[in-house]
Backbone as a ProteinNet text record, in pm:
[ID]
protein_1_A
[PRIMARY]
XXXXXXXXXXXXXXXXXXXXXXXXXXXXXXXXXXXXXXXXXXXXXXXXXXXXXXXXXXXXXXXXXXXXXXXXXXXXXXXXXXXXXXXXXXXXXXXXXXXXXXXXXXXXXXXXXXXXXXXXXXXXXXXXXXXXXXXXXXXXXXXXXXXXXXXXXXXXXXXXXXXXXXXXXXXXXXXXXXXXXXXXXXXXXXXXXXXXXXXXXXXXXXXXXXXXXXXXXXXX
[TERTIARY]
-1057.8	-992	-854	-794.4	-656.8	-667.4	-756.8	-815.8	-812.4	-887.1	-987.1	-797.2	-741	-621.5	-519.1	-496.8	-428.9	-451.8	-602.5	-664.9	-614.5	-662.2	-647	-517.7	-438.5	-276.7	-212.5	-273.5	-190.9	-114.4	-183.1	-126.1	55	24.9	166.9	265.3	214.1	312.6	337	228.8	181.7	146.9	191.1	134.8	109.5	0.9	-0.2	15.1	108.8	160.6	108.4	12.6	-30	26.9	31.5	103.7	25.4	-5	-27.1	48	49.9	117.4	32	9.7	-81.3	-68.5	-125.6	-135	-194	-197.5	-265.5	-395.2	-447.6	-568.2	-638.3	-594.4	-676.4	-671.7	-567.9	-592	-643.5	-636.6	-650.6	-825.7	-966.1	-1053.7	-1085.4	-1022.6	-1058.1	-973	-926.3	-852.7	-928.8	-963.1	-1020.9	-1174.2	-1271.4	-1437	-1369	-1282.5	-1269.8	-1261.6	-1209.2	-1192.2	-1098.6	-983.7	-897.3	-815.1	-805.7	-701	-537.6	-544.2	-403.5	-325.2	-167.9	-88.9	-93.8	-157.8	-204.8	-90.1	25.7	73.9	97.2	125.3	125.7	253.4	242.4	404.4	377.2	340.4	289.6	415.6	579	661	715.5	610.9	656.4	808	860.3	962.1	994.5	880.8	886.9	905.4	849.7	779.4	945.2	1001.4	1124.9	1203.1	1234.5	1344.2	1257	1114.7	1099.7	1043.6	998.4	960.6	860.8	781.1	603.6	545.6	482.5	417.1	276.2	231.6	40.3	18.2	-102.5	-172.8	-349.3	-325.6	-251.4	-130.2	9.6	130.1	159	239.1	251.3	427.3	478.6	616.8	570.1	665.9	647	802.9	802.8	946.7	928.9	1012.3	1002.6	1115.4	1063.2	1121.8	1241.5	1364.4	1472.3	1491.1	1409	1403.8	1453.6	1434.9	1487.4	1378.6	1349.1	1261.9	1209.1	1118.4	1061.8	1027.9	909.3	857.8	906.6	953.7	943.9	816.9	790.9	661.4	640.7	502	404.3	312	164.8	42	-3.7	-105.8	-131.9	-311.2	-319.5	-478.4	-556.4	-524.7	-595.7	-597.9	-681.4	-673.5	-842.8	-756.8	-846.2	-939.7	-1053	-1196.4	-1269.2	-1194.4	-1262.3	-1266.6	-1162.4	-1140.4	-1281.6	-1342.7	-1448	-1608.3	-1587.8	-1673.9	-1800	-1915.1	-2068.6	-2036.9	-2067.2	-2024.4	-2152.1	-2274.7	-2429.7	-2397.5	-2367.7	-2416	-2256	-2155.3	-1997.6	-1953.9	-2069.6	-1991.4	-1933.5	-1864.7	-1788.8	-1858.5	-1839.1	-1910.7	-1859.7	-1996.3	-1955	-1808.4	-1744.9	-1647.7	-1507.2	-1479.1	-1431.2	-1424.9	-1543.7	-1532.1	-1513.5	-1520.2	-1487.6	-1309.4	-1263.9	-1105.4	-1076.2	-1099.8	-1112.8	-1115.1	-1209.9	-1250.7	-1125.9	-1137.2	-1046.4	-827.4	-833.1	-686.2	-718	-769.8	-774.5	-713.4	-813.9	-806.5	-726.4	-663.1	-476.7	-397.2	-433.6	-267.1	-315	-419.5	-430	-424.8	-456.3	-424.5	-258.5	-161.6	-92.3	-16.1	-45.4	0.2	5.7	-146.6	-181.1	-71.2	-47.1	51.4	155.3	223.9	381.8	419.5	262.8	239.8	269.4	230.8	209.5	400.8	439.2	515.2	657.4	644.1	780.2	815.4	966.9	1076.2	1027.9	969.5	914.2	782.2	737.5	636.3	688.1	585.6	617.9	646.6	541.5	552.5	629.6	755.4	835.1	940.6	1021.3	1175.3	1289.1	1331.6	1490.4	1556	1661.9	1703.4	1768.8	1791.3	1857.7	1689.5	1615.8	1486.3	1440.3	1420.5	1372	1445.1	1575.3	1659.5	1669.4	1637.8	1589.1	1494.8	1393.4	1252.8	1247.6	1322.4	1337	1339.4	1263.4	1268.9	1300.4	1466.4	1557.6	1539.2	1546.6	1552	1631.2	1588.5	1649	1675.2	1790.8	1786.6	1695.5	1649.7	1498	1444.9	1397	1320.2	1361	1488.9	1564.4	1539.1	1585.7	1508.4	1385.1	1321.5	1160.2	1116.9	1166.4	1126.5	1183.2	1286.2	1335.3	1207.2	1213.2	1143.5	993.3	988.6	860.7	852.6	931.8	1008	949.6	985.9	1024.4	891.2	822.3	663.3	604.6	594.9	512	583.7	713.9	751	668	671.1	647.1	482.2	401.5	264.1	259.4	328.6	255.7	295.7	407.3	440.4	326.9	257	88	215.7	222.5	296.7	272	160	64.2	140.7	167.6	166.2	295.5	400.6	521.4	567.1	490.2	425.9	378.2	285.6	242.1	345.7	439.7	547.2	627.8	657.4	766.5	700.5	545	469.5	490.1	488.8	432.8	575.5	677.9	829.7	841	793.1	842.7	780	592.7	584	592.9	669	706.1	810.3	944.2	1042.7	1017.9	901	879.6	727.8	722.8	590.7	486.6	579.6	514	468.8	478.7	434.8	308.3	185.7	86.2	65.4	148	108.5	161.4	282.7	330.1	204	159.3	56.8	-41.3	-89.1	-206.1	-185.5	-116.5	-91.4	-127.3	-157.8	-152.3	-269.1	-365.6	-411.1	-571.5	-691	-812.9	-875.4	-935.8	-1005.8	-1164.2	-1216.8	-1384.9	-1470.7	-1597.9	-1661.2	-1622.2	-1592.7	-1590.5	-1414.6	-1368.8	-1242.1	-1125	-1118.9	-1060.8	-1011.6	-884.5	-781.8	-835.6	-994.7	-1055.7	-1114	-1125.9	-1193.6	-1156.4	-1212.8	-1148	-999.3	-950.7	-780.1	-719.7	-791	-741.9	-748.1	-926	-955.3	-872.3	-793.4	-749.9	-551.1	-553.5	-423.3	-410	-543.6	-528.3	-559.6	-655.6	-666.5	-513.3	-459.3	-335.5	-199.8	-250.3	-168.6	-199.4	-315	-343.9	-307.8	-268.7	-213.6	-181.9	-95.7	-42.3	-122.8	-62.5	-187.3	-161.6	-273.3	-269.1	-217.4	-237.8	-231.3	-135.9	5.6	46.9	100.8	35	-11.6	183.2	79.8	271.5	262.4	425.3	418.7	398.9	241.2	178.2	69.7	94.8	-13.2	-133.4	-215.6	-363.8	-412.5	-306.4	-345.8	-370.1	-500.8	-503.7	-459
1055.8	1087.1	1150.3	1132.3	1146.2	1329.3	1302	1463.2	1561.8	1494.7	1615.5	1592.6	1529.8	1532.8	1666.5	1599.4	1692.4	1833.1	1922.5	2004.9	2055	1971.6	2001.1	2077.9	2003	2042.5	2095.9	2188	2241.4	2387.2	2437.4	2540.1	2542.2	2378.3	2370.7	2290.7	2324	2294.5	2106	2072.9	1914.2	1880.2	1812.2	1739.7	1591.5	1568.4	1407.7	1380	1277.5	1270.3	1088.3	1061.5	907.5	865.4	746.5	699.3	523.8	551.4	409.9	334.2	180.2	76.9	-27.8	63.7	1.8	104.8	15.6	82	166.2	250.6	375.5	374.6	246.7	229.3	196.2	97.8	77.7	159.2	289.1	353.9	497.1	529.3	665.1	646.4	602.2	601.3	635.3	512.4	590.2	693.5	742.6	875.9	988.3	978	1075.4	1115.2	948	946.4	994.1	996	1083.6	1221.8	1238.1	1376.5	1494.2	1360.3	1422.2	1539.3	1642.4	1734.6	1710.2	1630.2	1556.2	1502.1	1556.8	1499.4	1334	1285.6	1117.9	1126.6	1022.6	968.7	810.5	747.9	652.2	563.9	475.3	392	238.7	226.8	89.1	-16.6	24.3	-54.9	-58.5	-8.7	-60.6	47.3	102.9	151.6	190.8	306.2	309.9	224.3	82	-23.5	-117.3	-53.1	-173.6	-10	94	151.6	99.5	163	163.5	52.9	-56.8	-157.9	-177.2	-99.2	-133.1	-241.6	-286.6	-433.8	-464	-381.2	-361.9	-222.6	-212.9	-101.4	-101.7	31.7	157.7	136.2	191.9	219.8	322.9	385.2	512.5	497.8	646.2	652.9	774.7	858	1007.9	1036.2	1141.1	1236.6	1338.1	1438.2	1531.3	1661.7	1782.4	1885.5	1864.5	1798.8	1810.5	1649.2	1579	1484.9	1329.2	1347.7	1234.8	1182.5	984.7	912.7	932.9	997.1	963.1	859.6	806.8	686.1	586.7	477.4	369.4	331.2	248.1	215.1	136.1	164.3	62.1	80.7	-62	8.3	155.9	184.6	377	346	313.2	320.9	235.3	131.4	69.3	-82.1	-153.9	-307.7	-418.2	-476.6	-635.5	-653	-547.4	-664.5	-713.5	-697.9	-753.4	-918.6	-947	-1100.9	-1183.3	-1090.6	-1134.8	-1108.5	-1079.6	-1040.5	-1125.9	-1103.2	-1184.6	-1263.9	-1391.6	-1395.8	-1349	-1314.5	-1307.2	-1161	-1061	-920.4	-869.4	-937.2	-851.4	-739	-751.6	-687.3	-709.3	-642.2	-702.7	-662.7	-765.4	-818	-636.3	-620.7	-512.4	-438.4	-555.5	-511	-545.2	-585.4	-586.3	-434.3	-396.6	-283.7	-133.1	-179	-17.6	-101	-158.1	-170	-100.6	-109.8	-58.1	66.7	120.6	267.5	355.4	245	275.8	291.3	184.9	193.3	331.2	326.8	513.1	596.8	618.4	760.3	735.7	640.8	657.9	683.3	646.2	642.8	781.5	856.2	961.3	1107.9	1088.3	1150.1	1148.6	1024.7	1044.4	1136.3	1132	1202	1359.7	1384.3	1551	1582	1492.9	1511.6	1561	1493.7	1484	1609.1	1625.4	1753.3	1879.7	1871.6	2006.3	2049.3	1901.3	1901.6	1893.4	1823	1776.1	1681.6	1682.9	1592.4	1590.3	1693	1626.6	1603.3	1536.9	1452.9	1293.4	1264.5	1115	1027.3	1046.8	946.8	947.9	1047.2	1081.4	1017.6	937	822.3	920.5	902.9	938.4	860.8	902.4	834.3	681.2	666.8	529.3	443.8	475.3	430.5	418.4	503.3	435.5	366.3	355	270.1	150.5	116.6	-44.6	-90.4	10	-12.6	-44.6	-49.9	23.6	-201.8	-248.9	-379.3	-369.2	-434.3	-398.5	-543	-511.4	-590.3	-679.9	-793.9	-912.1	-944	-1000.6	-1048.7	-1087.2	-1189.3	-1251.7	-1154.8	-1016.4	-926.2	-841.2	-803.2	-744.9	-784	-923.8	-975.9	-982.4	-1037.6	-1018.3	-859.9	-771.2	-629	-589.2	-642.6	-677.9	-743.4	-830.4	-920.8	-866.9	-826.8	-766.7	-678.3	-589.6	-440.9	-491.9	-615.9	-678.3	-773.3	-775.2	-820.4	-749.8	-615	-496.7	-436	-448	-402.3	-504.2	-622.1	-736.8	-756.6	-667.2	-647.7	-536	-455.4	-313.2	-354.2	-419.7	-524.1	-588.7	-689	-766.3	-924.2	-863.8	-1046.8	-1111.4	-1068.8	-1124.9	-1256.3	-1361.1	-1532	-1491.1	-1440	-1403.1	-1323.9	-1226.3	-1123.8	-1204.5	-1308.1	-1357.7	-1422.6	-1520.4	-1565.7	-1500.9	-1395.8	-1315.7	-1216.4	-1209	-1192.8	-1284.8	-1389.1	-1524.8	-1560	-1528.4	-1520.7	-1422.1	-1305.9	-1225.4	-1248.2	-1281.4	-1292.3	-1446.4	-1543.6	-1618.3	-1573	-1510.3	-1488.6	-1377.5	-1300	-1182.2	-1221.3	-1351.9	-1358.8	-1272.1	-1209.4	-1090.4	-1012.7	-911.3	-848.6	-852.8	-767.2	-805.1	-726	-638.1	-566.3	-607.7	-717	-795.6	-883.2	-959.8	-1032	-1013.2	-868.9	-841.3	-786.8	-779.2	-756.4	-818.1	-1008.4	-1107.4	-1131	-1092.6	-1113.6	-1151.8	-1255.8	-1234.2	-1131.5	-1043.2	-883.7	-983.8	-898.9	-913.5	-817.8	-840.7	-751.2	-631.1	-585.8	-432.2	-366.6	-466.5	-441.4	-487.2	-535.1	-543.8	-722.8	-698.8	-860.7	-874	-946.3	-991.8	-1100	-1190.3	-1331.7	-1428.3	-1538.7	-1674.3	-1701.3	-1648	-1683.8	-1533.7	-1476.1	-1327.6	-1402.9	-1461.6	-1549	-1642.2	-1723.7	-1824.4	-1764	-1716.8	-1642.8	-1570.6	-1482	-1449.3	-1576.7	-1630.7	-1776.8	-1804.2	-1839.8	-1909.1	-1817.9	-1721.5	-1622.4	-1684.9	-1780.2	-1787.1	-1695.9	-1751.6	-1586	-1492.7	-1486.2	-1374.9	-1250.3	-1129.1	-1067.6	-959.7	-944.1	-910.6	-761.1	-674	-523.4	-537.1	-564.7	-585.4	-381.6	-389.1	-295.5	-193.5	-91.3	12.8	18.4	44.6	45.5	192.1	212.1	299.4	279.1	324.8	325	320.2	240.1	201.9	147.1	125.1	35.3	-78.6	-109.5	-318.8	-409.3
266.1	392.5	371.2	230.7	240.5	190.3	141.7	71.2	172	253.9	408.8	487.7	504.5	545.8	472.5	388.8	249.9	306.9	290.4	347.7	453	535.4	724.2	739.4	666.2	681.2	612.9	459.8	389.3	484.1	528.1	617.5	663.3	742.2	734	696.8	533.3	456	424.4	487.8	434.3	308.9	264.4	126.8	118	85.8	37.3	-105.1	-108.2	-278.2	-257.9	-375.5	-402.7	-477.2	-495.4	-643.1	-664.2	-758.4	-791.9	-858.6	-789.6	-835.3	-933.6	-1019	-1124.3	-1305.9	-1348.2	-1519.5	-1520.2	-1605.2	-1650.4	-1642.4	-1774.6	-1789.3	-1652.4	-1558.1	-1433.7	-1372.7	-1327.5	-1228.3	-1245.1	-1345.7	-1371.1	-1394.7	-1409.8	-1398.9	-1231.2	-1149.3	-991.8	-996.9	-1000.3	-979.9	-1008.6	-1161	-1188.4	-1155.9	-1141.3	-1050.9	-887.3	-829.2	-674.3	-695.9	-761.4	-822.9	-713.7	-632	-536.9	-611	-500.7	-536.8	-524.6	-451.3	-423.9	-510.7	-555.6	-600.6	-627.3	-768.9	-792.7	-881.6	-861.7	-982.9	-998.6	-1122.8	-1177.2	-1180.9	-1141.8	-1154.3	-1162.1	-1287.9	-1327	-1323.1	-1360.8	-1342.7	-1204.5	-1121.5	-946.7	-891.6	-954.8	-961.2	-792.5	-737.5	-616	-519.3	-554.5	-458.1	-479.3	-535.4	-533.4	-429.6	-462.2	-389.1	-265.6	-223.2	-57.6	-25	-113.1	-39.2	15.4	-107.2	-24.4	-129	-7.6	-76.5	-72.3	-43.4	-46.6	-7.1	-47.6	-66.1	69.9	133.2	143.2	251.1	223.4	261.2	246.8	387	335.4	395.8	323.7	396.8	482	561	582.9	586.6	507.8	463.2	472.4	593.6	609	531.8	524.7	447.1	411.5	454.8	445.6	372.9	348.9	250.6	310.5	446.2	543.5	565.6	515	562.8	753.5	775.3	917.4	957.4	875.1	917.7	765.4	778.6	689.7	677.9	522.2	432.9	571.6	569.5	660.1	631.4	690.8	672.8	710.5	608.1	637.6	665.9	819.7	852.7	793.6	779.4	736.6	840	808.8	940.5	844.5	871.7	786.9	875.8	880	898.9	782.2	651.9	549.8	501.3	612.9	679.1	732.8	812.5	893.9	838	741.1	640.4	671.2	642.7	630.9	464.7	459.5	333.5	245.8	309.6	251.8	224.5	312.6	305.9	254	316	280.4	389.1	498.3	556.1	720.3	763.6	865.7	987.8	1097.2	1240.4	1311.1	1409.2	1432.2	1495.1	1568.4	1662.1	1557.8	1466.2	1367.2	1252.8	1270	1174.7	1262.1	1371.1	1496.7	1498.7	1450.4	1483.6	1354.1	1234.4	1141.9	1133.2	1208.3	1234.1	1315.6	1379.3	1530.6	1439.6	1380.7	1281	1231.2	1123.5	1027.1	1117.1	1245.6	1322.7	1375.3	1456.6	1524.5	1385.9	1288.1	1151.2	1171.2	1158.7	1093.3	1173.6	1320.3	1452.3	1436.1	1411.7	1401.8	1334.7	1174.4	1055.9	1124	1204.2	1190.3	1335.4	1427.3	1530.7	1482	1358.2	1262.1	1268	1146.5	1064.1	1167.6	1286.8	1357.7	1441.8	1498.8	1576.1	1494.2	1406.7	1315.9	1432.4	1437.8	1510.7	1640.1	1691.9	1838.7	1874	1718.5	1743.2	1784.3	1902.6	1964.5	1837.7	1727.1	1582	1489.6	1584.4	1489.1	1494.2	1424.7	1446.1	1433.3	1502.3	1490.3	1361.9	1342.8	1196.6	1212.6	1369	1386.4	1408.8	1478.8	1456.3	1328.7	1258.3	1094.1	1068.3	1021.9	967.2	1024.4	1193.4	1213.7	1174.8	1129.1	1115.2	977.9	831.1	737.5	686	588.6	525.4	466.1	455	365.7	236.4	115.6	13.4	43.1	-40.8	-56.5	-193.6	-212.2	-388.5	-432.1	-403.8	-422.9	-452.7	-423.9	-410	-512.6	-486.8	-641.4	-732.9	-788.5	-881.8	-968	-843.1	-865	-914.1	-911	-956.2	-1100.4	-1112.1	-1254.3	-1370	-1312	-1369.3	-1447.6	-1300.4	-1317.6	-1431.1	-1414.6	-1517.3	-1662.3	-1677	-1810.8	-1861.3	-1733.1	-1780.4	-1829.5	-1795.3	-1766.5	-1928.6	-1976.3	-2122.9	-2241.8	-2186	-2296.1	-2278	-2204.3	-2157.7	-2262	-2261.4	-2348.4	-2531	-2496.3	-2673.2	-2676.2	-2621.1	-2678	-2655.9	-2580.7	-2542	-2430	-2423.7	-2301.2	-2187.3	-2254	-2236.9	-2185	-2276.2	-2224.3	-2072.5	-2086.4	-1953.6	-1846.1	-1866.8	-1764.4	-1707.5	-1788.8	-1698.6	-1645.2	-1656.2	-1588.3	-1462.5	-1463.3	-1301.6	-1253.4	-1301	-1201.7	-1142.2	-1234.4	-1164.1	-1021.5	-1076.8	-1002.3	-855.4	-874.4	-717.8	-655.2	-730.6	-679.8	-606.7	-704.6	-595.3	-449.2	-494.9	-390.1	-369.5	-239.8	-217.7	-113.9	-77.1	-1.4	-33.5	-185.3	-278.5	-325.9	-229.7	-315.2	-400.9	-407.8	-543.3	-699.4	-649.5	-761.4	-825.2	-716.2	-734.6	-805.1	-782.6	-849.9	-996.2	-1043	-1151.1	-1275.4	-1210.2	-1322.7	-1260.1	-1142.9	-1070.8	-1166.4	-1154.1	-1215.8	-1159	-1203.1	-1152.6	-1119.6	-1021.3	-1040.6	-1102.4	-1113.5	-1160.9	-1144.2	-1040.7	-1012.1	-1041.2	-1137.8	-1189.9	-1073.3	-927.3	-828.8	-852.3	-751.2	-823.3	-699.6	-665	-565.6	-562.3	-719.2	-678.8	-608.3	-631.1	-552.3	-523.1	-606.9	-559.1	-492	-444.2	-378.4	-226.2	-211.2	-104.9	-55.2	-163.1	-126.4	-103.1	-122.8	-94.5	86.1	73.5	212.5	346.3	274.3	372	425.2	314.4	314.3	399.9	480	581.1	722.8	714.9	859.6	974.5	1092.4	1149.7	1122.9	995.6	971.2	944.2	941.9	923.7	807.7	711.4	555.3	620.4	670.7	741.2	825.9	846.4	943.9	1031.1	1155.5	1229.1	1229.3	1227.2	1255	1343.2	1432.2	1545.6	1599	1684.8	1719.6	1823.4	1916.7	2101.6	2009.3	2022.1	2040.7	1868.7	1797.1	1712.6	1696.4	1653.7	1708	1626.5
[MASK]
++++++++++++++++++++++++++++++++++++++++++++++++++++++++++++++++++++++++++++++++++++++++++++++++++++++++++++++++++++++++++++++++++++++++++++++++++++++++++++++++++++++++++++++++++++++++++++++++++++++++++++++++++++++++++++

């Protein structure tokens, strides 16, 4: 989708730039089986995710030509019916997966609105609007990205045991971070930090909600 987007809008002068918050070795296999044309890069020491403060995946920012945040990191189209899941088949109850459907195409109606209108698109913030909108770090959070920094060095040394404590630091102090999380995270078969304790983590949000919605008319 981000591709056929990418596309839609090179004309004027749109780009989608990805980046993963992951290692080489894990990410560059999906990267390269999509076989997107889109600007993919790599940032296994989180580097991005500490300046803007994204904490799960997909997040997007939008920055326009002149290099001014529009929209602050938020969810990018995406919405948890993977919550409501069948636990037999995996997949989600029908009216659950049309909200799903229904998230994508407002984030993404949105994006092509941006794209066409610039600044007088409705989705577009003024700079005192982003900047309320904008989750500003916390030491705790500072920290925790440090930390992290220094797992992720003593990970590529073979100091595994060492590494692990300094994730388990980091998303202790930054428990909002699931991308901290997944890092030390057990993978499942299909290489994804999705087993039993992925489960038992999102359980443990109760209300809260893993996707929390951008603010945008007809997102649920």
């Amino acid at each position: 989708m981000w591709q056929a987007l990418n596309d839609d809008l090179r004309a004027l002068n749109f780009k989608v730039l990805a980046v993963a918050l992951d290692t080489t070795d894990a990410a560059r296999p999906w990267i390269e089986a999509a076989g997107a044309q889109t600007t993919a890069l790599l940032d296994p020491e989180h580097r991005l995710a500490a300046l803007y403060n994204f904490v799960n995946v997909p997040e997007a920012a939008w920055i326009d030509e002149t290099g001014r945040i529009v929209r602050p990191p938020e969810t990018a189209g995406a919405y948890e019916a993977f919550r409501y899941r069948d636990a037999r088949t995996g997949a989600p109850p029908a009216d659950e997966a049309a909200k799903r459907d229904r998230a994508r195409q407002v984030y993404y109606d949105a994006v092509r609105d941006w794209a066409r209108l610039g600044a007088a698109s409705r989705f577009a913030m003024t700079e005192a609007e982003a900047r309320a909108h904008i989750a500003r770090p916390s030491a705790a959070s500072a920290e925790a990205h440090v930390r992290f920094r220094i797992g992720v060095e003593l990970l590529a040394q073979g100091r595994e045991a060492e590494a692990a404590e300094r994730f388990a630091e980091a998303s202790r102090l930054h428990p909002d971070s699931w991308a901290i999380w997944r890092q030390a995270a057990p993978r499942n078969a299909q290489g994804f930090a999705a087993d039993d304790s992925f489960w038992t983590r999102v359980a443990a949000l109760g209300d809260r909600r893993y996707y929390p919605p951008p603010p945008m008319p007809g997102m649920p």
